[in-house]
C-alpha positions, 0 to 999 in steps of 0.5 A, spaced: 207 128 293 214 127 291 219 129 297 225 127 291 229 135 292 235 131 290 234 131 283 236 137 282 238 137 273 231 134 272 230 139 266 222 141 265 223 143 258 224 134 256 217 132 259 211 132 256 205 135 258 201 130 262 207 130 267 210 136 266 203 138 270 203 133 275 211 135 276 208 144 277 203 140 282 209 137 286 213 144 286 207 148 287 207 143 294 213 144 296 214 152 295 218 152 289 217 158 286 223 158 280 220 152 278 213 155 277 215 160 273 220 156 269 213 151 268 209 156 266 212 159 261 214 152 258 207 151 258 206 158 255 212 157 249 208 150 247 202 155 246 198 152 251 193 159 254 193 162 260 188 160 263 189 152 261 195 154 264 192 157 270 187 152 271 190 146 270 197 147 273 196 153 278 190 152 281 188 145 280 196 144 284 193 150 289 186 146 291 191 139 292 195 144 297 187 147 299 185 140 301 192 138 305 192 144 310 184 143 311 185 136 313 191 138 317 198 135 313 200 143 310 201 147 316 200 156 314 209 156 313 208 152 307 202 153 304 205 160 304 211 157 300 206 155 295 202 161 295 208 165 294 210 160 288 204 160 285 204 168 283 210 167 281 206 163 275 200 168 276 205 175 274 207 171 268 199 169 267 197 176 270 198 181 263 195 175 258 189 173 262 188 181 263 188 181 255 184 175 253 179 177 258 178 171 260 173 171 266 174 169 274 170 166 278 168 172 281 172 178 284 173 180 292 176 186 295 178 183 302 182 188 309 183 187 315 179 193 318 181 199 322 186 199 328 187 192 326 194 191 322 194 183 322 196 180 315 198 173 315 190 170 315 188 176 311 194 174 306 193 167 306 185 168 305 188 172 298 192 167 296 188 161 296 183 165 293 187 168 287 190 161 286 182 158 285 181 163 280 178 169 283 180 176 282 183 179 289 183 186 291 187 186 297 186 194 300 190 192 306 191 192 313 187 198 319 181 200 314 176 204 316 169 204 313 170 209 308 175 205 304 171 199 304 165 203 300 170 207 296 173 200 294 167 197 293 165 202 289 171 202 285 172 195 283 164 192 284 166 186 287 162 179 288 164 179 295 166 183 300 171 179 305 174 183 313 179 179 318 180 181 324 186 178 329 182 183 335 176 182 340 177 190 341 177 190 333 172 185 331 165 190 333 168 194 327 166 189 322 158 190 324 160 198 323 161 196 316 156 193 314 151 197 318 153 203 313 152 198 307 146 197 310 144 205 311 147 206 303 142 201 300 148 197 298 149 191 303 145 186 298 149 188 292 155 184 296 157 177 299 160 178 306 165 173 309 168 175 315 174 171 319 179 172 324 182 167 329 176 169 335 170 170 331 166 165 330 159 163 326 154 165 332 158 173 331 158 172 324 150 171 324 150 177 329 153 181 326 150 180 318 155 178 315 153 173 309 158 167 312 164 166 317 170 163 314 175 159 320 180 158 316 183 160 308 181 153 305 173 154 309 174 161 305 175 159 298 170 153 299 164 158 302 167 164 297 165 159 290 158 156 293 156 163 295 158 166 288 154 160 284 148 161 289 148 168 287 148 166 280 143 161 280 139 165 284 139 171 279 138 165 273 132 163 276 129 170 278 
């Protein structure tokens, strides 16, 4: 990815295309959100739609940030400046896709459970996902059970994801899908739980579908999942 931050007069309205996207991609890198704001409505102006701006430009510049922090050359500081980026094209993107009906990948209502108010991971996991095409519902932080099933009622989500940054918190996650489970509901939703000290052998414990160690696992594991599930009901 280009580091050249010394040419600021370089003007995205004089580059076609192919490189203006290449150029989001780069700015989407380095967490610069005015740019990619200024690139998204340039490439709207040029009558691309919403969703090739949101698939060429935003989330395949977000998978190239994904594959980065995976792999351990983008640390969470910077692929939080990406993300902060990106939905500044997706506010543009928001309204268009909402009226063209455009179909997501899949949609999750994801929280950090009650008497947790730890955000970052959570925050991180929703912006990762938004950037690869799901449509996110984030409910927030110290969510007891019964806002997770008025939430997944509400919204009929794909997936169903908690974090937790507690040991004394993470026992609660099990409290949920025990009550999903007793309401005949577990079924219905894909569950993906993460947080520092969770782990996949607690995650199986406890019932939930997969666990997730980090946002990039996240969005990987989310798609799979959701793909499976829909092959699953082809088949059936």
């Amino acid at each position: 990815m280009t580091d050249d931050y010394e040419d600021d007069d370089l003007d995205l309205s004089t580059l076609p295309d192919d490189e203006l996207v290449e150029q989001m991609h780069d700015d989407l890198y380095n967490g610069l959100r005015e740019e990619i704001v200024e690139g998204t409505e340039i490439l709207l102006e040029r009558g691309w739609s919403a969703n090739r701006v949101l698939d060429e430009a935003l989330v395949e510049g977000m998978r190239i940030v994904g594959v980065d922090f995976r792999d351990g050359i983008l640390f969470v500081p910077e692929v939080l400046m990406s993300a902060n980026a990106m939905k500044g094209g997706m506010e543009l993107l928001r309204p268009l896709l909402a009226e063209t009906g455009v179909e997501r990948i899949g949609k999750i209502v994801i929280g950090t459970v009650k008497g947790d108010i730890h955000d970052i991971g959570k925050n991180l996991v929703s912006m990762m996902l938004e950037g690869a095409g799901f449509e996110v519902v984030d409910i927030g932080i110290n969510i007891p059970v019964e806002t997770y099933l008025e939430a997944l009622a509400e919204h009929k989500p794909d997936i169903l994801g908690m974090s937790a940054l507690l040991t004394t918190t993470m026992p609660y996650m099990k409290v949920v899908i025990d009550t999903m489970t007793e309401q005949g509901i577990r079924d219905d939703y894909i569950v993906l739980v993460g947080g520092a000290p969770l782990n996949e052998e607690f995650g199986a414990a406890i019932g939930a579908d997969a666990y997730c160690r980090d946002a990039g696992v996240a969005v990987e594991t989310a798609k799979a999942l959701i793909q499976q599930r829909r092959e699953n009901r082809v088949s059936a």
